[in-house]
C-alpha positions as a printed Julia matrix, in Angstrom:
337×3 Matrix{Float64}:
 -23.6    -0.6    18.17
 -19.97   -0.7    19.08
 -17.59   -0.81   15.65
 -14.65   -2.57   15.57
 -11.25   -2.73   13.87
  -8.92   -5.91   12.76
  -6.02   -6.34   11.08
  -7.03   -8.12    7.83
  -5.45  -11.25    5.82
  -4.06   -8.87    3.32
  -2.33   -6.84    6.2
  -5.01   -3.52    6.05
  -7.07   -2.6     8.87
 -10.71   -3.38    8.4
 -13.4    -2.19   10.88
 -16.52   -4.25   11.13
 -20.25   -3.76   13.85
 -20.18   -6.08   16.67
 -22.67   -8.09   15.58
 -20.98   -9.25   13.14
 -18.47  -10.76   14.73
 -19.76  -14.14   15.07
 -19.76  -14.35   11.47
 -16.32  -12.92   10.76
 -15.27  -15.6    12.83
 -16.82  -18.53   11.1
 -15.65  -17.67    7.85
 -11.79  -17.94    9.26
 -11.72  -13.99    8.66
 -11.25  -13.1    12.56
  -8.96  -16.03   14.33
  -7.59  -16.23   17.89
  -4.68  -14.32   16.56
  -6.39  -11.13   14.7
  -5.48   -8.71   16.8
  -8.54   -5.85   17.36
  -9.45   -2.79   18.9
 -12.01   -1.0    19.33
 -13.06    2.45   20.95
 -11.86    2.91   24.86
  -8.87    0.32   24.64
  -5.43    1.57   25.27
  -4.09   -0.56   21.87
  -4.49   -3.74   20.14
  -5.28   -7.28   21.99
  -5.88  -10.71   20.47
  -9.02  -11.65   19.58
  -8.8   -14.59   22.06
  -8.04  -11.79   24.88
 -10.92   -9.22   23.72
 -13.28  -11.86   22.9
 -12.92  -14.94   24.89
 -16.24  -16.11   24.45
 -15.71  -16.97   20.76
 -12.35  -18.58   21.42
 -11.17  -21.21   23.66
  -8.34  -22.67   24.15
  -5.91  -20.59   21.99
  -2.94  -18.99   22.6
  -2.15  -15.17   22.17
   1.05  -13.96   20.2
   2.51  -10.57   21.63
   1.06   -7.5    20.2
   2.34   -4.79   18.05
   3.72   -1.79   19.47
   1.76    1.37   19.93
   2.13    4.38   17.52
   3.11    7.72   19.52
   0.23    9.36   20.75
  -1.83    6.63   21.57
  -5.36    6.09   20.0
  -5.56    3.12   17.48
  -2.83    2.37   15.73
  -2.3     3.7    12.12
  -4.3     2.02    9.3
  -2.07   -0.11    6.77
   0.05   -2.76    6.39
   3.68   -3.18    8.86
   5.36   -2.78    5.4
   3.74    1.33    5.68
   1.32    0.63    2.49
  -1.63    3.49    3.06
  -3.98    1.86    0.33
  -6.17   -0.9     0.68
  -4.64   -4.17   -0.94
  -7.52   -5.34   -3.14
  -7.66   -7.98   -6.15
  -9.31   -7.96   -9.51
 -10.33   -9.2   -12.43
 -10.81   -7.44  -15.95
 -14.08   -8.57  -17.4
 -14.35   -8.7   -21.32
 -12.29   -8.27  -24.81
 -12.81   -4.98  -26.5
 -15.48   -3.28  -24.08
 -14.11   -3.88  -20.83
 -15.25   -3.68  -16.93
 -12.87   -4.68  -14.03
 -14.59   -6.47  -11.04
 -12.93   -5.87   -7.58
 -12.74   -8.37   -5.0
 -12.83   -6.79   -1.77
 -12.42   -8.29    2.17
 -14.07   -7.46    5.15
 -13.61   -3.63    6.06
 -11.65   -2.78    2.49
 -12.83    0.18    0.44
 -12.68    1.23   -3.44
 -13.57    4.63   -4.26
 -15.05    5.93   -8.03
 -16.4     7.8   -10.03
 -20.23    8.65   -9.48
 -22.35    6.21  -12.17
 -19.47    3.75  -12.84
 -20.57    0.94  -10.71
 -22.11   -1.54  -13.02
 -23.32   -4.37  -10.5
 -22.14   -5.37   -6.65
 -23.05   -8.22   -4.22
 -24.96   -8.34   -1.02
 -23.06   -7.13    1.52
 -21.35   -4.17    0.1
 -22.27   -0.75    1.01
 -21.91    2.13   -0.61
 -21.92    6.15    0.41
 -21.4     9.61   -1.5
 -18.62   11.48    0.06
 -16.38   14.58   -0.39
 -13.1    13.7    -1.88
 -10.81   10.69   -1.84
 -10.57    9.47    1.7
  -7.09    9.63    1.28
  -6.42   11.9     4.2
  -9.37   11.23    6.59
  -8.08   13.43    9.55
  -7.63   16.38    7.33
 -10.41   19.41    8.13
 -13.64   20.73    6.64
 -11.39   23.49    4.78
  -8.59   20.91    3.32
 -10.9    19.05    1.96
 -12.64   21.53    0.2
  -9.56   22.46   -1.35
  -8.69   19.21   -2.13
 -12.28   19.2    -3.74
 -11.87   22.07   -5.89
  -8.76   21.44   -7.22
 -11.02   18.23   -9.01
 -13.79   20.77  -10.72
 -11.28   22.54  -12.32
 -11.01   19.21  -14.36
 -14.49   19.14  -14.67
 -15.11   16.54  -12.53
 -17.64   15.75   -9.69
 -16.22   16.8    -6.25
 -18.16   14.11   -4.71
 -16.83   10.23   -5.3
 -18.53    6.87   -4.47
 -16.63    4.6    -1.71
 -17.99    0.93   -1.64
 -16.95   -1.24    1.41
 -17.55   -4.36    2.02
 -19.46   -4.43    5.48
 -20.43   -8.22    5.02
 -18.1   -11.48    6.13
 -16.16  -12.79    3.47
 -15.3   -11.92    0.02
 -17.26   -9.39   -1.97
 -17.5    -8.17   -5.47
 -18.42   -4.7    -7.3
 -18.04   -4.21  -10.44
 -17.27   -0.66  -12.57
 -17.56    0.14  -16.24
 -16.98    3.35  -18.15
 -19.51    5.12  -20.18
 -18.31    4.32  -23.3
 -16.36    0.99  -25.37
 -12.79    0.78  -24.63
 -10.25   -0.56  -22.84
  -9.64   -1.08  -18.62
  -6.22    0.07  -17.58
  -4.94   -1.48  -14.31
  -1.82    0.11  -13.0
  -0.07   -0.59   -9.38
   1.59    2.83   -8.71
   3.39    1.77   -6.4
   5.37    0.21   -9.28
   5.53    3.33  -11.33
   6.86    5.62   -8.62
   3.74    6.55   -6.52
   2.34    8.76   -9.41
   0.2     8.83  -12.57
  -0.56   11.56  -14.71
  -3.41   10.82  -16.88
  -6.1    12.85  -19.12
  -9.04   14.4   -17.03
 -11.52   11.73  -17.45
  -9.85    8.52  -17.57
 -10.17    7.94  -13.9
 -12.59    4.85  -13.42
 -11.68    3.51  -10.08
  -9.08    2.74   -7.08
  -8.08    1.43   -3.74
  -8.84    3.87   -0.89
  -5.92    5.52   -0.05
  -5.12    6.72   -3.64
  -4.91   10.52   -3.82
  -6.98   12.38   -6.79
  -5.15   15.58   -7.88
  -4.71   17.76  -10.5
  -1.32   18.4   -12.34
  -0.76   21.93  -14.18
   0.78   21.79  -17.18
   3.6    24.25  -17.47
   4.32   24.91  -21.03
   2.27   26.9   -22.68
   1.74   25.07  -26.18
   1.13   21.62  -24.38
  -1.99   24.18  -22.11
  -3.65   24.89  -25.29
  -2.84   22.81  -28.44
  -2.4    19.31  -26.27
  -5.83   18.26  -26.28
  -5.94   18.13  -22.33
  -6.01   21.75  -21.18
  -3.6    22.88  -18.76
  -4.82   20.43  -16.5
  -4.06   16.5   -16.13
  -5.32   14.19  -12.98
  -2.53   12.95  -10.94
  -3.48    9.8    -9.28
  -0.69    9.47   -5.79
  -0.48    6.31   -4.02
   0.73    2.97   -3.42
  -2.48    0.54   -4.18
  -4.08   -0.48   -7.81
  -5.81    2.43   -9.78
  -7.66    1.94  -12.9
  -8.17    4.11  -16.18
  -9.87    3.77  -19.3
  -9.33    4.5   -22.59
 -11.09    4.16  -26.05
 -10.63    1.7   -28.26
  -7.04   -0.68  -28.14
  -4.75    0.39  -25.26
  -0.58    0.27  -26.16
   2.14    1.05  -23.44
   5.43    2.57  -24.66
   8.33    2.22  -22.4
  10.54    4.98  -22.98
  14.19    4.93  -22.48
  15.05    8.43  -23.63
  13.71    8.27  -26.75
  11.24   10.98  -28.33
   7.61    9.63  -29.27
   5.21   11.72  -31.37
   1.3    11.08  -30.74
  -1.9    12.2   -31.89
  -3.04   14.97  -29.03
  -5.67   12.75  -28.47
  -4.62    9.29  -28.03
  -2.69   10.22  -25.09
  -3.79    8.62  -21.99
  -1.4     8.33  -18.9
   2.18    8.59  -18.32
   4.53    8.19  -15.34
   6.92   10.19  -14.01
  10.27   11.04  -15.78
   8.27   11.6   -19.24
   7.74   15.2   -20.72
   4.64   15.93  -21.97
   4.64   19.13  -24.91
   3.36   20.0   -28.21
   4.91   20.77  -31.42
   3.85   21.39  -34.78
   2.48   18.55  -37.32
   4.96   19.21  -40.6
   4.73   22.1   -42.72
   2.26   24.59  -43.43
   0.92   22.18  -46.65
   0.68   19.13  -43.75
  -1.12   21.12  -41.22
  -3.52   21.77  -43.22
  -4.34   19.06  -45.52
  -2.59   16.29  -44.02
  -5.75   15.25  -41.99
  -3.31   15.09  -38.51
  -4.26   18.27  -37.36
  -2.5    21.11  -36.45
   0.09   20.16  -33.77
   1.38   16.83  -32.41
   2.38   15.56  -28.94
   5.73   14.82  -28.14
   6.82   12.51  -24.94
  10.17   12.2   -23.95
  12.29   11.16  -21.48
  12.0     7.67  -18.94
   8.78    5.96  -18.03
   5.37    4.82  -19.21
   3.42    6.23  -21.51
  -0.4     4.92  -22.34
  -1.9     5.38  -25.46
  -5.52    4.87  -26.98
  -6.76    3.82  -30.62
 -10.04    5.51  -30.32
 -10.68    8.68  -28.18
 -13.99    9.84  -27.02
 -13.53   13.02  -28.95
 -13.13   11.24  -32.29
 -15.76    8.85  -31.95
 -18.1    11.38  -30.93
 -17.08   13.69  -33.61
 -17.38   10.96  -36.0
 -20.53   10.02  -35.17
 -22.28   13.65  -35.46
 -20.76   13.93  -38.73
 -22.61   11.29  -40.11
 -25.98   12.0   -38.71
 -25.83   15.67  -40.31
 -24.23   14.4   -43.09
 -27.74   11.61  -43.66
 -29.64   14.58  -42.63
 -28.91   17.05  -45.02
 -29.27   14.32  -47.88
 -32.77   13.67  -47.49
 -32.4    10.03  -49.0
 -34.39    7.93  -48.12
 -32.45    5.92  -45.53
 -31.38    8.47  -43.59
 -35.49    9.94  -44.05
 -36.54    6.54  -42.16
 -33.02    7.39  -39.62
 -34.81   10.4   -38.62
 -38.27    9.65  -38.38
 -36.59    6.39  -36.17
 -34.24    8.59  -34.48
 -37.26   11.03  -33.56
């Protein structure tokens, strides 16, 4: 079945099967002016010209100019955007999902489990990496990929694209309460540096990478590791975070935050560690040991509840009923059992 590729409403290339066409067509996604290719043409044509027999009667604007090299031309918008322009919604108060619209031929890439529901017509399929850089070889992209397990993280990711005519919707949640971060990098410079499983979703095109941190008491008091993602791109990316989400706009000024209640910050902030007080506060001031300290001009992110303390909160209060033996937490464990 021969595939091929349109310029979308949004300004994207979209590829769709042949026999789809017809139905492209009646939904006002594919006019007389889309201009298409498809494998074995020397460049783009007008519908109307590559497809007469589903238009008549139309005229045929001239078409855009062919990138060096021939072949089709590159994927994105005549502005140069390399992600896929999609839309959203963010579903819910204090335990949030985000539901992504998607058109014809437009992709979203996550996180393996986080899809939460999607409509007929979307596809979905396991792949290596990103897709941000789809010519690169076998070899880049398994360095790409294993520059993401040092994080931890699966080097495999999900990419859902709507194959269907139309509008679709898919829907991601995280695997815990908390807050959905949307953030358009291409209005925070192009890059995000975030904590190492915030990561939910984003348009293809976004880049997944990992940032080393260079100082030495941020590596192994910060909370994070020496590594942070780094999300690179120009399209909508979305993170989440326990609990209440705050931004902090930063202007020079010097913030001090709980190691971990950190989650994202732009470019132009610097990200290190110091100590929490004096000896008599480190130890008994319930802060812990050291505190982070971001500084300089951008974003900064920050969360109300981490994983880390809800989790630790949580197992301290089952061993705390266990070791009791009352009688409530007696029936919690014969329950819980």
């Amino acid at each position: 079945m021969k595939t091929w590729h349109y310029h979308g409403s949004s300004g994207s290339t979209a590829t769709t099967s042949e026999e789809n066409l017809s139905e492209l067509v009646e939904a006002g996604t594919i006019t007389a002016q889309t201009f298409m290719w498809t494998q074995g043409m020397a460049g783009w044509e007008p519908a109307s010209k590559v497809l007469p027999e589903l238009f008549l009667g139309q005229g045929t604007p001239p078409p855009p100019p062919l990138p060096p090299g021939g072949g089709p031309p590159a994927m994105g918008s005549a502005s140069g955007r390399r992600s896929h322009e999609i839309d959203y919604e963010i579903i819910g108060e204090s335990i949030q999902m985000v539901e992504i619209e998607l058109d014809p031929g437009e992709t979203v890439i996550a996180e393996g489990g986080a899809m939460n529901y999607m409509e007929d017509g979307i596809s979905f399929e396991t792949k290596m990496g990103d897709g941000s850089t789809p010519d690169t070889g076998f070899m880049g992209k398994l360095m790409a990929v294993g520059k993401r397990a040092l994080t931890g993280e699966s080097i495999f990711m999900t990419h859902f694209t709507n194959r269907g005519g139309g509008k679709k919707r898919v829907t991601f949640a995280a695997p815990y309460p908390g807050t959905v971060v949307p953030v358009d990098l291409a209005q925070y410079g192009g890059e995000l540096l975030c904590q190492k499983d915030a990561f939910l979703c984003a348009a293809l095109g976004t880049q997944l990478g990992i940032a080393f941190n260079k100082k030495l008491g941020a590596g192994l008091f910060g909370g994070e590791g020496f590594i942070l993602q780094r999300l690179n791109g120009d399209g909508m990316a979305f993170v989440h975070a326990g609990g209440t989400v705050v931004r902090k706009e930063l202007k020079g000024e010097k913030l001090f935050v709980d190691t971990g209640c950190l989650v994202a910050f732009t470019r132009g902030i610097n990200y290190d560690i110091q100590r929490a007080g004096n000896l008599k506060s480190m130890i008994f001031g319930g802060e812990g040991l050291f505190l982070a300290t971001l500084e300089g001009h951008g974003s900064v992110w920050l969360q109300s509840m981490p994983f880390s303390r809800l989790a630790q909160r949580i197992t301290g209060m089952y061993a705390t009923n266990k070791d009791s033996g009352s009688v409530i937490g007696g029936l919690g464990n014969l329950f819980g059992d």
